[in-house]
N, C-alpha and C positions, 0 to 999 in steps of 0.2 A: 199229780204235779209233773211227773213226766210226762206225760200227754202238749204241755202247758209248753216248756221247754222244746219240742217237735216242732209244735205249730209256730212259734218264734223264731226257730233257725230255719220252716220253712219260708216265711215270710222277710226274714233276709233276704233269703236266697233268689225268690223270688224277684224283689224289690232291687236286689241286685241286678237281674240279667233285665227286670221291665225298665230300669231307669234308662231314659234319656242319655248318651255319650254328652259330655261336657267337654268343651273346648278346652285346652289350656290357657290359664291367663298369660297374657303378656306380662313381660317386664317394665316397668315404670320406665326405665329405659329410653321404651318405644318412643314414649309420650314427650321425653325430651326437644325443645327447641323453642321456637317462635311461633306464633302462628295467629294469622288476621285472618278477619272476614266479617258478616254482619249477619246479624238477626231479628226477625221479627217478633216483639212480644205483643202480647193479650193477655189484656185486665180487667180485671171481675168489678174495680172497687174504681175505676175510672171514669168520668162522666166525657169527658170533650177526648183522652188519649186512653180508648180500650182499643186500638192498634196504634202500633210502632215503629220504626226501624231503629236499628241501634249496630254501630260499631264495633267491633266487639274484637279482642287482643288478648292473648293468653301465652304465659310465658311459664316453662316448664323446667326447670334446672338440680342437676342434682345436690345435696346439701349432706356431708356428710353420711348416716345410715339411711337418709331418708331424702327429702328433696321439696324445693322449695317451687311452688306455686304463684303466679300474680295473674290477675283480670282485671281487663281495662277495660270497661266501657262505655260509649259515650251513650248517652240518654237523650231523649227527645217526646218528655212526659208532662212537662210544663209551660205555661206563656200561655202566647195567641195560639190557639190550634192550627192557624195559618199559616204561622211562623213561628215552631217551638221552641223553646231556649235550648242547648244545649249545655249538657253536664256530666264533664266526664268523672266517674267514678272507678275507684282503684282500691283494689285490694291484695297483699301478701299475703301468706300466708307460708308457716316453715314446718313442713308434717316429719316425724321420727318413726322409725321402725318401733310398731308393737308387736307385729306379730308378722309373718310370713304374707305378703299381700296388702299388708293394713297397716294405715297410720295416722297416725291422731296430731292433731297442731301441736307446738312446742308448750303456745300459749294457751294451752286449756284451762279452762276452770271448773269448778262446779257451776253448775249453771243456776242452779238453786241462789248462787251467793251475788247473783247479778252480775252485769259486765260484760267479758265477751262469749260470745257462743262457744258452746261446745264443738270440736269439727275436727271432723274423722274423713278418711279416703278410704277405697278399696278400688282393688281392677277387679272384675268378673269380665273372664274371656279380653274383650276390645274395647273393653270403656274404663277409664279413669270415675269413681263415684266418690262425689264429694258433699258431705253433709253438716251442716249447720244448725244448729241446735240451741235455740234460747228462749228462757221461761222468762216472763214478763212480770212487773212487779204484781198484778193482779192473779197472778196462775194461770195466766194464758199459754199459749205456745207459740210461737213460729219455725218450721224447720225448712230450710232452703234445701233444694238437691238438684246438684248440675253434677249430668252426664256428659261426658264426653270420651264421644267413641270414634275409632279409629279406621278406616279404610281405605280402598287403593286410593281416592282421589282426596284426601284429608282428612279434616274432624268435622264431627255435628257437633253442634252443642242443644240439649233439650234440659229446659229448665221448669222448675216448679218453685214457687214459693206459696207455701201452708199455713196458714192463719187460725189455731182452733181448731184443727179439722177439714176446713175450705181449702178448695186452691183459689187463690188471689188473682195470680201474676202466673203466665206462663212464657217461657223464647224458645226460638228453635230457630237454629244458624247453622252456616257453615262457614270452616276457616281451611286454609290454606296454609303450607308449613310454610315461612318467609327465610328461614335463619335455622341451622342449627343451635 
């Protein structure tokens, strides 16, 4: 058994000096302000609008231990493929300290019991990760997750949304800080 214990603390030790250095995450901080620009998505489930351009606005403010998120986007997925309608859609969202790094919506629920998704944040290193989580009444799933990562000349945004296991719906933009 002592043999067993050796090979264990070698394999720490090991695993310790082969890992990879990890960046430091940022502070939510960072992410605070305004910020516009636009992005193109691509859809799986689309006939006449599998590409897009879209609008896109992201508003980052602190809230107490946590801090409060909005996305505005404008759409351009419907109509004449000629001339698509525009619709913009808006989303808040008020996340709280769970844990060092992480935070979960105010308005959580169990997701199980229907209504609004579940939704969690984290920063890893330069990106804000925001997850959306909801079981359908059949036991399906959908989970959305928008990244947004930080560099010298703004934000990207790269988006997924998950249907069952499938990606559907993907965007990838970039936005510009307008406004502390």
């Amino acid at each position: 058994m002592g043999w067993l214990r050796k090979l264990a603390g070698i394999v720490v030790i090991v695993g310790a000096v082969a890992a990879p250095a990890r960046a430091a995450d940022l502070n939510i901080a960072a992410f605070f302000g305004q910020w516009q620009g636009n992005a193109v998505s691509e859809s799986a489930i689309s006939l006449y609008f599998q590409l897009t351009s879209r609008d896109i606005g992201v508003t980052v403010a602190p809230s107490g231990d946590g801090f409060t998120l909005t996305w505005n986007t404008v759409q351009r997925q419907k109509g004449d493929p000629n001339n698509p309608a525009e619709r913009l859609k808006s989303t808040t969202v008020q996340f709280r300290a769970e844990r060092p790094g992480v935070w979960r919506s105010v308005d959580t629920r169990d997701p199980l019991a229907g209504g609004a998704p579940y939704i969690w944040a984290s920063i890893r290193e330069n990106t804000l990760v925001v997850n959306a989580l909801q079981i359908n009444t059949d036991g399906g799933y959908e989970i959305q997750v928008y990244r947004r990562t930080l560099s010298g000349t703004g934000m990207t945004l790269e988006f997924v949304r998950i249907v069952d296991g499938e990606p559907v719906r993907t965007a990838k933009g970039r936005l510009i800080k307008v406004a502390n």
